[in-house]
C-alpha positions in Angstrom: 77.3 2.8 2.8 76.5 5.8 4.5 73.9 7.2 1.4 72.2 3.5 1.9 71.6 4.2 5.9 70.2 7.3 4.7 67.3 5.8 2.5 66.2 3.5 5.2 63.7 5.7 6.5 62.4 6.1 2.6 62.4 2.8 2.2 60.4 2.4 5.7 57.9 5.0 4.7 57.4 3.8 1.1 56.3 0.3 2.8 53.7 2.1 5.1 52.3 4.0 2.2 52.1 0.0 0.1 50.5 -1.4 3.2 48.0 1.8 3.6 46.8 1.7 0.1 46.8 -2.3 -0.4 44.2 -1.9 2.7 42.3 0.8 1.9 42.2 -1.4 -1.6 40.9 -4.3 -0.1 38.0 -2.6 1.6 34.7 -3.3 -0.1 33.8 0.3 -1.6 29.8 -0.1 -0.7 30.4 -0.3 3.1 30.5 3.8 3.0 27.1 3.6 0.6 25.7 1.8 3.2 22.5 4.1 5.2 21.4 3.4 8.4 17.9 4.0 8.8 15.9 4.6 12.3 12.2 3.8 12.3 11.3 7.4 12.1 13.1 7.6 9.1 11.9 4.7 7.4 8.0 5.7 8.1 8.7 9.3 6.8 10.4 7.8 3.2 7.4 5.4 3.0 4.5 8.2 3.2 6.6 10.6 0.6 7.8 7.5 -1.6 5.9 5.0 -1.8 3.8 4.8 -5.0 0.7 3.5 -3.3 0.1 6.4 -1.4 1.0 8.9 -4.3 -1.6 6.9 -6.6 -4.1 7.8 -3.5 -2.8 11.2 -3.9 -3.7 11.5 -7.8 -7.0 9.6 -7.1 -7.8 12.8 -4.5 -6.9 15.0 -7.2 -8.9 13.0 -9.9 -12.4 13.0 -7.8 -11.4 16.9 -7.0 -11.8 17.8 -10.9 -14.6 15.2 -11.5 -16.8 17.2 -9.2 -15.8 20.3 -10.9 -16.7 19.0 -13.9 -20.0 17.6 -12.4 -20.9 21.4 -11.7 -19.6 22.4 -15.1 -22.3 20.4 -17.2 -24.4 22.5 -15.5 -23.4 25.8 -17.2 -24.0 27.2 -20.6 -22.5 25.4 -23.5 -21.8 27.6 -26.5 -20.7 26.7 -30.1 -19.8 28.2 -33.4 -20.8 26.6 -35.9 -19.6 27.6 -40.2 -20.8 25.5 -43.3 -18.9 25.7 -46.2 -20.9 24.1 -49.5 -19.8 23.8 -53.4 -22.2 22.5 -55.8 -20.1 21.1 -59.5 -21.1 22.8 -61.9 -22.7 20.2 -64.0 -25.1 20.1 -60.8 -25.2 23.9 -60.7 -26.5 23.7 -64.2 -29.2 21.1 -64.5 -30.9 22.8 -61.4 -32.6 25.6 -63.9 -33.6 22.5 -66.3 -36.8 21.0 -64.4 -37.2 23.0 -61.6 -40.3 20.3 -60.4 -37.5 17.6 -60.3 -36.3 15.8 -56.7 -33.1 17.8 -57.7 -34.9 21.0 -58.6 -37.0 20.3 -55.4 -34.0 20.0 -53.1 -31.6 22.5 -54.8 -33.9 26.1 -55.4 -32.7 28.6 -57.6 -31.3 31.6 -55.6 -28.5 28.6 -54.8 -25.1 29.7 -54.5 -22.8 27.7 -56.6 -20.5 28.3 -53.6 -21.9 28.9 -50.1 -21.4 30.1 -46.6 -23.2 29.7 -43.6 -22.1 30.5 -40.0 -24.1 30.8 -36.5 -23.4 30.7 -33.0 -25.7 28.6 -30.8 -26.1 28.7 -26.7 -27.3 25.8 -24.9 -28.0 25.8 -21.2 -30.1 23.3 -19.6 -32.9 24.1 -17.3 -34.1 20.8 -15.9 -31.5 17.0 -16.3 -31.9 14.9 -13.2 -28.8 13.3 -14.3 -26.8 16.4 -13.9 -27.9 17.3 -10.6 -27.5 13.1 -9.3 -24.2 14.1 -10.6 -23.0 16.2 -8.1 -23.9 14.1 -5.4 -22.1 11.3 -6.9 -18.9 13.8 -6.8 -19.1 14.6 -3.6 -19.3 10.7 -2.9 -16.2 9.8 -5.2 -14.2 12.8 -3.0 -15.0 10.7 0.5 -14.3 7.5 -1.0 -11.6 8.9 -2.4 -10.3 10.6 1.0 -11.2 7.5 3.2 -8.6 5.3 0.5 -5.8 7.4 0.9 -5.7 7.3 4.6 -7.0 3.7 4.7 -3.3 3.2 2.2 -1.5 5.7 4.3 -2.1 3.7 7.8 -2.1 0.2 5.5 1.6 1.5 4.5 2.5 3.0 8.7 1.7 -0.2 9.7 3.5 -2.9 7.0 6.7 -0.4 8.1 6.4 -0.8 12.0 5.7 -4.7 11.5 8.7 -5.1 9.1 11.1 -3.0 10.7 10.4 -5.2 13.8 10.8 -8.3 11.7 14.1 -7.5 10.8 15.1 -6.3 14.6 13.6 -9.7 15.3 15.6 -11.8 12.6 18.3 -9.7 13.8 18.3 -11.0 17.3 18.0 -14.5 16.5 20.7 -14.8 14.4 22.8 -13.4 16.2 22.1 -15.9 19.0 21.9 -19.0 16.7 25.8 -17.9 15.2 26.9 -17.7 19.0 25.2 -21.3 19.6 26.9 -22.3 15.8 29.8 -21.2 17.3 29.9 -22.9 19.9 28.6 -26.5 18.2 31.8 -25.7 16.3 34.1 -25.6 19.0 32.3 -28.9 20.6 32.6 -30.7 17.4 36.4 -29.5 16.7 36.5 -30.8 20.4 35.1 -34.3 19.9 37.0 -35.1 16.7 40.4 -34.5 18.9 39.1 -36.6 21.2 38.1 -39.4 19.1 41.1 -39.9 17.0 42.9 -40.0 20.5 40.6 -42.6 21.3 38.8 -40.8 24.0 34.8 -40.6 22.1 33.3 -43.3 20.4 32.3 -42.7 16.7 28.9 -42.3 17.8 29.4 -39.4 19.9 31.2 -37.4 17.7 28.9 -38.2 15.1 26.5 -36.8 17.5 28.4 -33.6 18.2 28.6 -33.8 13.9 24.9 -33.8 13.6 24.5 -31.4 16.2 27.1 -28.7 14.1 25.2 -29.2 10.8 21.9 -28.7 12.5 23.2 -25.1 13.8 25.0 -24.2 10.6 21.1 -25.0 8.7 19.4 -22.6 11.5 21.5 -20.1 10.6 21.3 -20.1 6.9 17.6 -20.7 7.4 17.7 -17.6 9.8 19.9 -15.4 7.3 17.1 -15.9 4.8 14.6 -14.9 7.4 16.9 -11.7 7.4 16.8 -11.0 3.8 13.0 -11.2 3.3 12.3 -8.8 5.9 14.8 -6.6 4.4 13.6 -7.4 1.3 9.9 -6.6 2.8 11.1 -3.3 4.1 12.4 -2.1 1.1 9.3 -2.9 -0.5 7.2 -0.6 1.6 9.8 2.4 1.4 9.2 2.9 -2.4 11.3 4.4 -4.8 13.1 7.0 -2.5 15.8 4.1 -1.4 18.5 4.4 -3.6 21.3 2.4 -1.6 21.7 -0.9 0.7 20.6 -0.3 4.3 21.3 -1.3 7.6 18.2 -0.3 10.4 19.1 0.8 13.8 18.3 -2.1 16.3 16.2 0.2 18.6 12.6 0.1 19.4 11.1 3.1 19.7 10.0 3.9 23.3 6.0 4.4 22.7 6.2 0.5 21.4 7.3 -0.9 24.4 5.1 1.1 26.6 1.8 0.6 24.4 2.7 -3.6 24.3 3.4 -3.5 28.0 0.1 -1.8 28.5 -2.2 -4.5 26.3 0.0 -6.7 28.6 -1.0 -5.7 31.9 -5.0 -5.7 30.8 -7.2 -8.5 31.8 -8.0 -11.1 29.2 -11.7 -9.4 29.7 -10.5 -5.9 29.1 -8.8 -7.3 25.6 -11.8 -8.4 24.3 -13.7 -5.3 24.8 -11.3 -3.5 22.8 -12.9 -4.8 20.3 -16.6 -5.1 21.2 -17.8 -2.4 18.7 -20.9 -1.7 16.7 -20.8 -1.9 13.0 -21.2 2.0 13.0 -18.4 2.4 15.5 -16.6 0.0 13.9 -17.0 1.7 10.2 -16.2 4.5 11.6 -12.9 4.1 13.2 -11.3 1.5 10.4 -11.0 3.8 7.4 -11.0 0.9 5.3 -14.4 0.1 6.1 -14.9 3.7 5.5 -13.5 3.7 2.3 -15.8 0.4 0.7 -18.9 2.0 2.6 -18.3 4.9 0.8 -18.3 2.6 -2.8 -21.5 1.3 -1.1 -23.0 5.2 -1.8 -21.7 5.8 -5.0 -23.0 2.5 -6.2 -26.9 3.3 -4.5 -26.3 7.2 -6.3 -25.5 5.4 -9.0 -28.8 3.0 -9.8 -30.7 6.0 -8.5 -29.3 8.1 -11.4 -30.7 5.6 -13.9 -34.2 6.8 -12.8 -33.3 10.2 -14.1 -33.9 8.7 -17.6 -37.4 8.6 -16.9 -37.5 12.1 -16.0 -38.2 15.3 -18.7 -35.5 17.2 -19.4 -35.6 21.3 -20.0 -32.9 23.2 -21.9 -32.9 26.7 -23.6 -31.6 27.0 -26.7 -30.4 30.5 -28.7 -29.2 30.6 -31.9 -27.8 33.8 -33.7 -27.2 33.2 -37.3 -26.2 34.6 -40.4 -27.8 33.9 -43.9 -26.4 31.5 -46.0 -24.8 33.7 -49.3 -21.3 33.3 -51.5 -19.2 35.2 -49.0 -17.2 33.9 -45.9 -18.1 38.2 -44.6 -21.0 38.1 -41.9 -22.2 40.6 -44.2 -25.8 38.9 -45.4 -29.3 39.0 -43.1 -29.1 38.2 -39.8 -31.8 35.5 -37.6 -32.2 35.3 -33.6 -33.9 32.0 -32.3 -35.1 31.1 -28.8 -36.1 27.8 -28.0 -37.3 26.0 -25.2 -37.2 22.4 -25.5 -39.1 20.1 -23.1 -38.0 16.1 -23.6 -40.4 13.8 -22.5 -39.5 9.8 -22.6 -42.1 7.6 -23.3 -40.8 4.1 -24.5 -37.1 3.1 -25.1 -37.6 -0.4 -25.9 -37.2 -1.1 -22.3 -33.6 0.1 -22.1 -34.3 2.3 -19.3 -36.1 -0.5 -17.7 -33.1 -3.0 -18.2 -30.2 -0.1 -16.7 -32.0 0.3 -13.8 -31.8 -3.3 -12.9 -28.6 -3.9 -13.5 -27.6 -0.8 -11.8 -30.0 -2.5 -8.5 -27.8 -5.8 -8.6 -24.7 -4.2 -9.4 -25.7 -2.1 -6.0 -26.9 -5.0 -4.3 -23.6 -7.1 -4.7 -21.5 -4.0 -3.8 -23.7 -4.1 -0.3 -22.7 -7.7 0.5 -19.1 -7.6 -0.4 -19.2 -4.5 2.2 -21.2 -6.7 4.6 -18.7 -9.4 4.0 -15.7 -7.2 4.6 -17.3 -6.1 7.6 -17.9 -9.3 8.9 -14.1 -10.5 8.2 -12.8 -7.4 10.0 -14.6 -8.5 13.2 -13.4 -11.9 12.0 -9.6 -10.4 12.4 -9.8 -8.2 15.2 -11.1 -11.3 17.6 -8.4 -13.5 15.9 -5.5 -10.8 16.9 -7.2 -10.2 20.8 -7.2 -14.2 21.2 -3.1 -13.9 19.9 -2.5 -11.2 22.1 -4.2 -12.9 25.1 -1.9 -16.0 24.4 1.5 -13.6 23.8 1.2 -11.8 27.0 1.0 -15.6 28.7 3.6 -17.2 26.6 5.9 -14.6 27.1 5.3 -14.9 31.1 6.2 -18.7 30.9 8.7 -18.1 28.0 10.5 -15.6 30.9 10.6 -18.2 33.4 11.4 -20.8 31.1 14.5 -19.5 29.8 15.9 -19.0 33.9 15.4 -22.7 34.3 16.8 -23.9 31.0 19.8 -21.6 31.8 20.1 -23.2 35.3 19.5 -26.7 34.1 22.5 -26.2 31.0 24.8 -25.0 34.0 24.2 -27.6 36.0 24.5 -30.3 33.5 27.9 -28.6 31.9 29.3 -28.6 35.4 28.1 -32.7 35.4 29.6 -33.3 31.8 32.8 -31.9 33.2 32.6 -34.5 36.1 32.2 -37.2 33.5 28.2 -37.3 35.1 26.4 -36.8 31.6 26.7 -37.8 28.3 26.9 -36.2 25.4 23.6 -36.5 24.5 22.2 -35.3 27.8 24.4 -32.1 27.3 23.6 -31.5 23.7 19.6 -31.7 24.5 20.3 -29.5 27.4 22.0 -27.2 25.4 19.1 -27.1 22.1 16.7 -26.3 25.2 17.8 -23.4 26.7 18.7 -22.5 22.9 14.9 -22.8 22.0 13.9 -21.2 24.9 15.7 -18.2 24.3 14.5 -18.0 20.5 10.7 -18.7 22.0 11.4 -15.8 24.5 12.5 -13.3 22.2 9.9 -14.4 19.4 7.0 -14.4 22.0 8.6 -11.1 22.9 8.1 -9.1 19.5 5.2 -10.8 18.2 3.2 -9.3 21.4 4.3 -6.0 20.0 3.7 -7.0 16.2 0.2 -8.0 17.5 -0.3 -4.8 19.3 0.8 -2.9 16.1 -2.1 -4.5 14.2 -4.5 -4.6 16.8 -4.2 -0.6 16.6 -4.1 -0.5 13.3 -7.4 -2.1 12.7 -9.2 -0.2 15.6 -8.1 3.2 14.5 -5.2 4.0 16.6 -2.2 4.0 14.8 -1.7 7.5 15.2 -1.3 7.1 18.8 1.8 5.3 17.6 3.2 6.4 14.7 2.5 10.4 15.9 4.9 9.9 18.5 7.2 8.0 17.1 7.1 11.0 14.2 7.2 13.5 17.1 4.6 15.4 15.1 2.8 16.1 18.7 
């Protein structure tokens, strides 16, 4: 007896350690995998990992060593050149036979049966309008080149802000459609006690029913709302995300101010924001920067076609040894200098026929730029009319939710009183529910909008800068 009283404590602590380990069991192992991600963090992964802007980055590097190799055509070329010949011997032979034959003609005498020839040959051209187009066509791939990559980068900056909010945004409504699913549970629990004690008819708690399955939908509908904008984020962030991820449910503090600051201008001063010229406007939007730039190459482009009506000078020097039977650079020895001078005269009208399809090729590169421009200003007065409407909508969205909250007490306290029905309490309750989702909809799509609005104007950096705190 006494060795068994002794154990107990064993026996105790052997159960703690079962209970310890059967919990740390059934905890899901990718809970610790899980990141959480702040908005800083999620625009410095997308710039360094997403494969958009590193494509921008190759295409940089690309129109770097096309224009070195534009100036590069423009040096001396130089080439060794060796001929190795054996004539049969059958052939070798009947060459002495009739020396006024086409054979005898073509193949003199002093031929080696086996032959060697070798010379090295310098070309540098003088004169090629196509070469010096060339460099100015470089020089225009390298800004169209530089105006894509930050057109991407900002195009990437901006889908991050607008889906991180997204998800803050899905975020907060679900969480307030489960506390309103929640509570349709409780009511509907309620109103089947009540009517199998004979208190509700079947129609009211099929009401309360309907009104349960309605909230458990919006939810599930929400929770898929969730998971796209995840699913968007995640997107945008590239190949550096290796695990699930959870975002911080902050806003950074530059957002709020720059939204409450669209929202205190007048509806006037909103639509000058965007009363631009088109060279302001190309200016500022690198993405109209980046297809006016296309516009140049494709003009420096049918103007290069003209430089195959030009002449073209190149000098030519040729050092060579004398063809003999020996691979040695032993035999007589020729220098040549040439100057060559080509003039075109008549291709058959090709010239003619790449020239004008270089001019139309040119011409529809102008109007998709003029279209583009056009559906830029087409966007920018689309978002200032959206804004205009947000920062109203959230004003009456503000005032809307106080009296829907007032209007839910005061019909609760009636249903309590037996005042109401259950119909007037359930509508009651939906509308201060839709109010609140309005509110905080009306709420981040003012910032979303403000986001964009920057972003096609120029001044995301004012944004993302600070939330980087590069300044």
């Amino acid at each position: 007896m006494v060795n068994r009283i002794k154990t107990l404590p064993e026996i105790a602590l052997l159960i703690l350690c079962l209970f310890i380990l059967m919990h740390c069991l059934s905890t899901p192992l990718y809970s610790q995998d899980v990141i959480c991600m702040t908005m800083e963090e999620s625009i410095s992964m997308a710039l360094t990992e997403n494969n958009q802007i590193r494509s921008m980055e190759f295409e940089k590097e690309k129109a770097d060593w096309n224009k070195k190799r534009a100036w590069s055509v423009l040096f001396p070329s130089i080439n060794m050149y060796t001929r190795y010949s054996n004539i049969d011997n059958k052939t070798f032979m009947e060459r002495s036979y009739n020396p006024f034959s086409s054979l005898g003609l073509q193949m003199p005498q002093s031929v080696f049966r086996e032959s060697y020839y070798s010379s090295i040959n310098i070309h540098t051209p003088l004169f090629e309008g196509a070469l010096l187009n060339g460099l100015a066509i470089a020089d225009a791939n390298i800004e169209m080149a530089s105006q894509a990559d930050k057109a991407a980068r900002e195009e990437i900056i901006f889908q991050v802000i607008r889906s991180y909010l997204n998800i803050i945004k899905a975020n907060d409504i679900l969480k307030l459609q489960r506390d309103y699913l929640e509570l349709s549970q409780m009511n509907y629990e309620r109103a089947e006690r009540l009517q199998r004690a004979d208190r509700y008819s079947k129609t009211e708690a099929l009401r309360w029913k309907v009104d349960y399955q309605l909230q458990k939908s919006i939810v599930a509908s929400s929770e898929s709302v969730l998971r796209n904008s995840k699913a968007t984020l995640t997107r945008f962030l590239g190949t550096g995300l290796k695990k699930p991820f959870e975002i911080k449910k902050n806003i950074p503090t530059i957002l709020t101010e720059k939204s409450e600051e669209i929202a205190n201008k007048t509806d006037d001063e909103i639509l000058e924001m965007i009363n631009l010229s088109n060279e302001e406007l190309i200016k500022i939007n690198s993405s109209l920067s980046s297809i006016k730039a296309g516009e140049e190459i494709s003009r420096l482009m049918y103007k290069n076609t003209f430089s195959s009506y030009m002449p073209s000078v190149s000098l030519d020097y040729s050092y060579a040894w004398k063809e003999n039977n020996t691979i040695d650079l032993d035999d007589n020895r020729s220098q040549t200098l040439m100057v060559t001078c080509n003039i075109p005269i008549f291709k058959s009208f090709q010239n003619y026929t790449v020239s004008k399809t270089a001019y139309y090729d040119y011409r529809k590169t102008k109007e998709l730029f003029s279209d583009q421009l056009q559906n830029i200003r087409y966007v920018l007065t689309n978002i200032t009319n959206n804004i205009i409407n947000l920062k109203n909508q959230r004003e009456l969205s503000k005032v809307n939710v106080e009296f829907n909250e007032k209007n839910y007490n005061i019909v609760a306290r009636r249903k309590e009183q037996g005042l109401v029905s259950n119909i007037n309490f359930i509508d009651a309750k939906l509308n201060l529910q839709n109010a609140k989702l309005n509110h905080i909809s009306t709420y981040y799509d003012l910032i979303s909008s403000m986001i964009e609005l920057y972003y096609h104007l120029g001044k995301l950096d004012t944004v993302y800068v600070k939330i980087l705190n590069l300044k």
